[in-house]
Structure formats: structure tokens, C-alpha cells
C-alpha positions as CSV (number, residue, x, y, z in Angstrom):
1,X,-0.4,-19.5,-26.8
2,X,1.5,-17.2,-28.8
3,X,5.3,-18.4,-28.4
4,X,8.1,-15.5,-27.1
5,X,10.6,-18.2,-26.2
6,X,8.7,-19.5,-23.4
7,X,9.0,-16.1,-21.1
8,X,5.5,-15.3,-19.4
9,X,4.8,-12.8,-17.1
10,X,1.3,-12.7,-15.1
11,X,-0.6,-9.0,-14.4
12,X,-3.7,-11.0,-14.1
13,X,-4.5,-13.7,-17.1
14,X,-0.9,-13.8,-18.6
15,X,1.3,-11.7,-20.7
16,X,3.7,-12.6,-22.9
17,X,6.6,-10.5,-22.8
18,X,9.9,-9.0,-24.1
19,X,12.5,-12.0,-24.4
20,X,15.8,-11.7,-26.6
21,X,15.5,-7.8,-27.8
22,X,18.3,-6.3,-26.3
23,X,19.8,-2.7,-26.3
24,X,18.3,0.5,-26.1
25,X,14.7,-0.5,-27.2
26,X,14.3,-2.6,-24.2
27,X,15.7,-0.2,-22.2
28,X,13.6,2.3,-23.6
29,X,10.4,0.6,-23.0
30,X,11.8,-0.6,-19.7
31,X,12.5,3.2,-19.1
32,X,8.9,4.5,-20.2
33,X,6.9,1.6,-18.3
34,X,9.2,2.7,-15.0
35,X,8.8,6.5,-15.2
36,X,4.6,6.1,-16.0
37,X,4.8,3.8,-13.1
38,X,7.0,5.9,-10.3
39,X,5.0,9.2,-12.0
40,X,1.3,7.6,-11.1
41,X,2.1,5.8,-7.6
42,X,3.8,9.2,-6.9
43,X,0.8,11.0,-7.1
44,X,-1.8,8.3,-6.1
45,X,0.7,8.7,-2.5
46,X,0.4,12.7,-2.4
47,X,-4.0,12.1,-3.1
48,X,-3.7,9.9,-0.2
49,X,-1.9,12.0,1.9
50,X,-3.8,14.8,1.2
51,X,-6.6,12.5,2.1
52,X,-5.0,11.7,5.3
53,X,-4.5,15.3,6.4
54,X,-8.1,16.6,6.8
55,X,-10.4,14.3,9.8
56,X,-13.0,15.1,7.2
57,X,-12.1,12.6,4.2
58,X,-11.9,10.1,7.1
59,X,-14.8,9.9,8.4
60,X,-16.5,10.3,4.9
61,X,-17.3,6.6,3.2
62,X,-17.0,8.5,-0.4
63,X,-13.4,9.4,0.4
64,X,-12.4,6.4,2.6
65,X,-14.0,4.4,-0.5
66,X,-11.9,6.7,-3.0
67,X,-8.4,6.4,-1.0
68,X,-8.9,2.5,-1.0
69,X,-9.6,2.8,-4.6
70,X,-5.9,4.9,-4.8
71,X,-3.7,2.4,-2.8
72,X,-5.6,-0.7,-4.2
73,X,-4.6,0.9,-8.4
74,X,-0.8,1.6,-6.6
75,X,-0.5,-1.9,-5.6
76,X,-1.8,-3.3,-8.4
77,X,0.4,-1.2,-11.0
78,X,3.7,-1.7,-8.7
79,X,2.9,-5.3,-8.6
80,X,2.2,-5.4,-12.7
81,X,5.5,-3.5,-13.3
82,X,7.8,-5.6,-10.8
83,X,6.4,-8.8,-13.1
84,X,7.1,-7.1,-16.3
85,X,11.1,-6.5,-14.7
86,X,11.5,-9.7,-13.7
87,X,10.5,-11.0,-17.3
88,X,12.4,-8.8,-18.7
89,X,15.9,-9.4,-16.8
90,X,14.3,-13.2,-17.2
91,X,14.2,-13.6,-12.9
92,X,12.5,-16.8,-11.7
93,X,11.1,-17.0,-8.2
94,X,10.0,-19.8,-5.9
95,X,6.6,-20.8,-6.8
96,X,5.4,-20.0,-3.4
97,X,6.8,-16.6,-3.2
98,X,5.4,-16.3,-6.6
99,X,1.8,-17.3,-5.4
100,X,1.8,-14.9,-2.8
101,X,2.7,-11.9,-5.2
102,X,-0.1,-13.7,-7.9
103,X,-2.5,-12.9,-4.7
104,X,-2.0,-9.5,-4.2
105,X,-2.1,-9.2,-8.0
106,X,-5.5,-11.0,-8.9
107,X,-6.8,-9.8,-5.8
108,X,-6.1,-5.8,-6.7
109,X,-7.5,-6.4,-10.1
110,X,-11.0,-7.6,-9.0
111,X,-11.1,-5.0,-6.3
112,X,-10.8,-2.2,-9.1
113,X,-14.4,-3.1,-10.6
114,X,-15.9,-3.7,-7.2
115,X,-14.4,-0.3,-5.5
116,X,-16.4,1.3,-8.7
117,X,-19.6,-0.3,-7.8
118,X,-19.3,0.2,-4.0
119,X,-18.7,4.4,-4.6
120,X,-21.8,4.2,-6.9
121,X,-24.0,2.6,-4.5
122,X,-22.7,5.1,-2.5
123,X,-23.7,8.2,-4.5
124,X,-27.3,6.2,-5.2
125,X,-27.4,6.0,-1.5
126,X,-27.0,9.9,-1.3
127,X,-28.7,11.3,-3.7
128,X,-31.6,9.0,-3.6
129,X,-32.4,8.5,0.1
130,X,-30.5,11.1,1.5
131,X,-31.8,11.4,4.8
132,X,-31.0,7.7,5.2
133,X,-27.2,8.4,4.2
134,X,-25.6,9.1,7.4
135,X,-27.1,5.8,9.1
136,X,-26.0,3.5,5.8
137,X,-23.2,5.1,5.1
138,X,-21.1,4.9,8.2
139,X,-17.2,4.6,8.8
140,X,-17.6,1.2,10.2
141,X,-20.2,-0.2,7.1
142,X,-17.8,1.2,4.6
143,X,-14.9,-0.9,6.1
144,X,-17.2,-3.8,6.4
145,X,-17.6,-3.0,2.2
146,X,-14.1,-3.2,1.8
147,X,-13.6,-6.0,3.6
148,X,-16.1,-7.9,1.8
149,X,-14.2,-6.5,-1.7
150,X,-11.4,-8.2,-0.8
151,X,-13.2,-11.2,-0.1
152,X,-14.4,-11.4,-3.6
153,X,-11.7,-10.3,-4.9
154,X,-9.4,-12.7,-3.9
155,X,-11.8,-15.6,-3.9
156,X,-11.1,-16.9,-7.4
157,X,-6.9,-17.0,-7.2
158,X,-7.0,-18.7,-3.2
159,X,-9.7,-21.4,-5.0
160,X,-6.2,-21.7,-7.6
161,X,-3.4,-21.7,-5.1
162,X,-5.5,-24.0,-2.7
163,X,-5.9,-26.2,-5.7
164,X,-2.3,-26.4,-6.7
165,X,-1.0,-26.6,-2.9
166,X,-3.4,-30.4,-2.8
167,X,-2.7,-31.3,-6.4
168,X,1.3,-31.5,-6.5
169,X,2.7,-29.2,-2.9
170,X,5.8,-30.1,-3.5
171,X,5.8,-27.8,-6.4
172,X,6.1,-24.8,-4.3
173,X,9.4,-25.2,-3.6
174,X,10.2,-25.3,-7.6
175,X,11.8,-22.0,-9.7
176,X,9.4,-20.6,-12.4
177,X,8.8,-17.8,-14.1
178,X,6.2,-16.2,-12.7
179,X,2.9,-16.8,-14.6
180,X,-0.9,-17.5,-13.4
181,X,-1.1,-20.6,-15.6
182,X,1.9,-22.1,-13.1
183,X,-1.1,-22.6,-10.9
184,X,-3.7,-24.1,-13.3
185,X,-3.5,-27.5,-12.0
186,X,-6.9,-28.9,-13.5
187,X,-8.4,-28.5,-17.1
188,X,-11.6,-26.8,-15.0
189,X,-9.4,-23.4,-13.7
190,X,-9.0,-21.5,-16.7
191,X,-12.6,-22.3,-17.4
192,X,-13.4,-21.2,-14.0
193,X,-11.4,-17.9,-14.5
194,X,-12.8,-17.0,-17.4
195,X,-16.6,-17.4,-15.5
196,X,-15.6,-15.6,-12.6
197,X,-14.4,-12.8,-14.8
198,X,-17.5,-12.6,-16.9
199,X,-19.8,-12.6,-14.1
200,X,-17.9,-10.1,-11.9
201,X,-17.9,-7.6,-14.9
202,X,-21.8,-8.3,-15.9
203,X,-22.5,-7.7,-12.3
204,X,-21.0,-4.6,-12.0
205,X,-22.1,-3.0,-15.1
206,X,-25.5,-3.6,-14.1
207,X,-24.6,-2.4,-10.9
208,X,-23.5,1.0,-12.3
209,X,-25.9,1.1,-15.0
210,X,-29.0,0.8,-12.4
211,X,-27.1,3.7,-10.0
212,X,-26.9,6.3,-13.1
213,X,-30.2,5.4,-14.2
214,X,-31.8,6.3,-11.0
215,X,-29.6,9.4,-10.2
216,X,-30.7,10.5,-13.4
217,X,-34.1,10.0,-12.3
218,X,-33.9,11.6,-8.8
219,X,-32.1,14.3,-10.6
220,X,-35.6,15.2,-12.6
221,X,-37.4,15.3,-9.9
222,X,-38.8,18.7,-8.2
223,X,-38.1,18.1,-4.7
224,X,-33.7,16.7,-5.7
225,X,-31.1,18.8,-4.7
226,X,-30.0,19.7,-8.7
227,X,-26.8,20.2,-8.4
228,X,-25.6,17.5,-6.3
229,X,-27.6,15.3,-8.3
230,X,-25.6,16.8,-11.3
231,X,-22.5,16.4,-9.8
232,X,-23.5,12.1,-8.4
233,X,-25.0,12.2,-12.3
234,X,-21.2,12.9,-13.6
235,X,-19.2,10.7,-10.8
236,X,-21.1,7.8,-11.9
237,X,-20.7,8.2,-15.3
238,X,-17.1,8.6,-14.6
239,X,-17.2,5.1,-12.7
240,X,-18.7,3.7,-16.2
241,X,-15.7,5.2,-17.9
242,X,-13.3,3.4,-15.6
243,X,-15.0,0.5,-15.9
244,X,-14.5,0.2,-19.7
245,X,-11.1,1.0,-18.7
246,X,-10.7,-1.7,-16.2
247,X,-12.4,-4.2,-18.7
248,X,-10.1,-3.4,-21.8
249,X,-7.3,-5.1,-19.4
250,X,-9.1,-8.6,-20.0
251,X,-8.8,-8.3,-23.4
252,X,-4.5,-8.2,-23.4
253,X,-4.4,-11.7,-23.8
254,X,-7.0,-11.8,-26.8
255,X,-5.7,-9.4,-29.0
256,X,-2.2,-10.3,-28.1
257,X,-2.9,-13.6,-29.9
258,X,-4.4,-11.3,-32.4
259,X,-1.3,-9.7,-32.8
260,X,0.7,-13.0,-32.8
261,X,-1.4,-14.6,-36.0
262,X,-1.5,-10.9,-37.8
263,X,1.8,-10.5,-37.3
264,X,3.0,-14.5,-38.3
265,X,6.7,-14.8,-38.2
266,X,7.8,-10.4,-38.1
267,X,9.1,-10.9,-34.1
268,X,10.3,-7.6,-34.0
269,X,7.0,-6.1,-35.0
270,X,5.5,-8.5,-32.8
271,X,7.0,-7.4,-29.5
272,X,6.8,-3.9,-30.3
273,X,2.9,-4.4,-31.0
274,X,3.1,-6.8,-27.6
275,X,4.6,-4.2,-25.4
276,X,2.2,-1.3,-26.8
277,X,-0.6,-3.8,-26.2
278,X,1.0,-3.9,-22.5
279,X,1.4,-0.4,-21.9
280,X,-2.2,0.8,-23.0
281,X,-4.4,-2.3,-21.5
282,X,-2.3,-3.2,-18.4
283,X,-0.4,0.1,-17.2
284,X,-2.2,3.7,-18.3
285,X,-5.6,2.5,-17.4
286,X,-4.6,2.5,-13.9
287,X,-2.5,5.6,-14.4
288,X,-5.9,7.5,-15.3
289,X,-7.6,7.6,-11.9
290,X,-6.2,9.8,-9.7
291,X,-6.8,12.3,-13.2
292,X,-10.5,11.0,-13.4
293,X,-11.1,11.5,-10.1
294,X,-8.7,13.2,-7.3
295,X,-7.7,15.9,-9.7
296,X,-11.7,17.1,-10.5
297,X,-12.4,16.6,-6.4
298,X,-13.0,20.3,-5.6
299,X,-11.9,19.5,-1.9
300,X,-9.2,17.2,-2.8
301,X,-7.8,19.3,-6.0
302,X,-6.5,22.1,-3.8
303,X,-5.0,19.5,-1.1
304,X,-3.1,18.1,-4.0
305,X,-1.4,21.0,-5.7
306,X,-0.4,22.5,-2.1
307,X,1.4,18.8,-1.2
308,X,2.5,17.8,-5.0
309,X,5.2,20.2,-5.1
310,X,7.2,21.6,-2.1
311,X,6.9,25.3,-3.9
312,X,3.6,25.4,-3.6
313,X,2.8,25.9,-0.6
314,X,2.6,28.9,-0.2
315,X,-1.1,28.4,-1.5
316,X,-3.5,28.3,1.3
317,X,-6.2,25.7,1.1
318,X,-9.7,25.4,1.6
319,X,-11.9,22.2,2.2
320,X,-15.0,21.8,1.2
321,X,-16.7,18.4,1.3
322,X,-20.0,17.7,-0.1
């Protein structure tokens, strides 16, 4: 493990952080990792209210699906950024508080990969049988999906925190700085970890993979609607892109080795490479969806512009789901 003077901070493997660089390039990276933050969970809150205001996007899976997908990326960034403070003003919490905020964590990264399948089987389900859509596609089924996403999602950190609470409970009531290996009780876990991780992300590429594939098919056919095959065609190809987004957050801890051995005994250039490493594999991918997706929604684009900013309001709005 590359060594910043022991200070670890865990978005969801572990990330070595800012320790002992002072002054006003801390408080500059501090200051641009805070205003990306408020700026995205901002408008990630506007989408959803805007999602909130019409009965419409409530009683449509595609949007209930898509306003899960908002809240779940808020949490998950507010959650990443609160751990990167409390590295940075080097807080330590009480193991068990710190296990409950590791939950929420873990739990809102996995979700992110399984939300992306769920809203692809969702288009497959529409384009490809769509008289069948209104009976699969319900309310009630799509909360039953989520449901089931945070089951999965949270399965692999409860199988750590259960593991740590038999091994040595007593440890919850310790200080530490808050870090997913404080849990890693066993030599098996990290191997476990690593598993779940590959299998999750295998098994939703595939998943994604086989719903384009089809659309694409359907979409070729005489008797598909064209264009809102075209328009499923794009949304899942814009779930692959996310994807690839979502995965290139596994790979912080990899290259941040990487940049440890490249970068030998230069600490300064270290944690400058180390924070950039940060900011573009941990905290703009999840800064990207609300552009990828609630900003190209035809329905929800004009929602958003008439609740972003009080001024503009005076623009009348028009709904129009599909």
C-alpha cells in the first residue's frame, strides 16, 4: 500500500489521501472537490424535484428508475466527499459509526451499475414486447427492482461488517480513520471483494450488451416503431457509457499505486497526481449523470430549466413522456 503517513480514506476500495500539504493547495483542492460536489447534488435535487412535480414521472418505472438513479449518485458523492474532509482535517470516527457510513457508501456504489442494468431491461422490455410493458413494467415491480438492488448492493459490505462484529466486537467502540480495510478481519475479504466486484461488473456488461444488441435488432425490423427504437437504441448506449464511467472508479486504487512507484520518493507530485486521480475516477463520474441523462430528457429538460433558476420561470412548460 502506497504510504501517505498512514491517512486512508474509503469511497469504496480505499483512497489514500492528502496528509501534511498544507496552505492554499489543500484548500484549493478542498475548495474545487466541495464546489463540483454542492454544484452536482444541487442539480441532481432540482431533476428530482422536477420529477416529483408531474404524477406522470411517478407512475412511470423509466423515471422512478431514473430518480432512484439521481438520489442513489447524490448519496454516494456526498458520502465520498464527507470521507475525503474528514481525511483531510485528519477526523477519526468510532468504528461503528464509521461502518454505518461504509454501508451507505459500498452500498450506493454497487447500486450505480445495477440501476443501469435495471433501466436497460427496461427499455428492452419496451421496445421489444411492448404490448407486454404496461403489465411488467408496473409501479409496484419497479419498487420490488429496487429493492432487490439494494439487496445486492449492500450484500458484500454487511458479509464485512457481520464478519468484523464476530471476529473482535469490541472493536467498534475503537477511533479510526475511516477506511474499508478497518473491516477486513480475515485474509479471505479482500479476495472476496475483489470477486464480487468482478462478477457484478461482467454481469452487467453482458446485461447491457444483450439489451442494445436486441434494440438494435427490433429497431431493423419492419413492423418497430423507428424512432422510439432510435431513441431506446441511444439510452442504452448511454447506460454503456456510464458504465465505463462507473468502472474506471475500481481502478483508483490501481493506478494510484501506479502513481506511487512512478512517482518513487517526489511526495508533492505524488499527491497532486493522487488527488487528480481522486477527482476524475471518484467524484466527476458521478457528476456526469444528470448531463447524460436529465438534461437530454425532452420531458424532464424543460422541467429543469423552469426550477433551476428562480428567473426562469417565466417559461411555461410542456410534458411530454414517451
Amino acid at each position: 500500500m502506497a504510504d501517505t503517513n498512514g491517512s486512508t480514506v474509503n469511497a469504496f476500495v480505499y483512497q489514500n489521501v492528502i496528509r501534511g500539504q498544507l496552505g492554499w493547495v489543500a484548500f484549493t483542492k478542498l475548495t474545487v472537490v466541495t464546489v463540483l460536489t454542492v454544484v452536482s447534488v444541487y442539480v441532481n435535487c432540482v431533476i428530482l424535484y422536477a420529477l416529483n412535480s408531474k404524477r406522470v414521472f411517478k407512475e412511470s418505472s423509466r423515471y422512478i428508475l431514473f430518480a432512484h438513479m439521481m438520489l442513489n449518485d447524490s448519496v454516494h458523492l456526498l458520502l465520498t466527499f464527507f470521507l475525503f474532509l474528514f481525511a483531510v482535517i485528519f477526523v477519526q470516527l468510532a468504528k461503528a459509526a464509521c461502518s454505518l457510513i461504509l454501508f451507505l457508501d459500498s452500498a450506493t456504489f454497487y447500486n450505480a451499475p445495477l440501476n443501469l442494468a435495471v433501466m436497460s431491461l427496461e427499455r428492452y422490455v419496451a421496445i421489444c414486447f411492448p404490448l407486454r410493458h404496461a403489465e411488467i413494467a408496473t409501479q409496484k415491480k419497479t419498487f420490488i427492482a429496487i429493492s432487490f438492488i439494494w439487496l445486492i448492493g449492500s450484500v458484500n459490505i454487511l458479509i464485512d461488517i457481520i464478519t468484523a462484529a464476530v471476529v473482535d466486537p469490541n472493536s467498534f467502540y475503537d477511533k479510526v480513520i475511516c477506511s474499508r480495510e478497518q473491516l477486513f478481519m480475515q485474509p479471505w475479504q479482500p479476495d472476496l471483494f475483489s470477486g464480487f466486484i468482478a462478477f457484478l461488473f461482467v454481469s452487467v456488461t453482458l446485461i447491457i450488451v444483450f439489451t442494445y444488441i436486441s434494440i438494435m435488432i427490433t429497431a431493423r425490423s419492419v413492423s418497430s416503431n423507428k424512432d422510439s427504437a432510435k431513441k431506446a437504441h441511444r439510452t442504452v448506449l448511454l447506460h454503456f457509457i456510464q458504465l465505463g464511467l462507473c468502472t474506471t472508479s475500481v481502478f483508483f486504487n490501481t493506478i494510484d499505486r501506479a502513481l506511487y512507484i512512478v512517482t518513487g520518493s517526489d511526495k508533492p507530485l505524488f499527491l497532486n497526481l493522487q488527488f487528480l486521480n481522486f477527482l476524475f475516477l471518484l467524484i466527476l463520474p458521478r457528476c456526469l449523470s444528470p448531463l447524460i441523462y436529465g438534461l437530454r430528457d425532452e420531458a424532464v429538460r424543460p422541467l429543469f430549466k423552469y426550477y433551476f433558476c428562480y428567473c426562469s420561470r417565466k417559461f411555461q412548460t410542456a410534458v411530454n413522456v414517451q
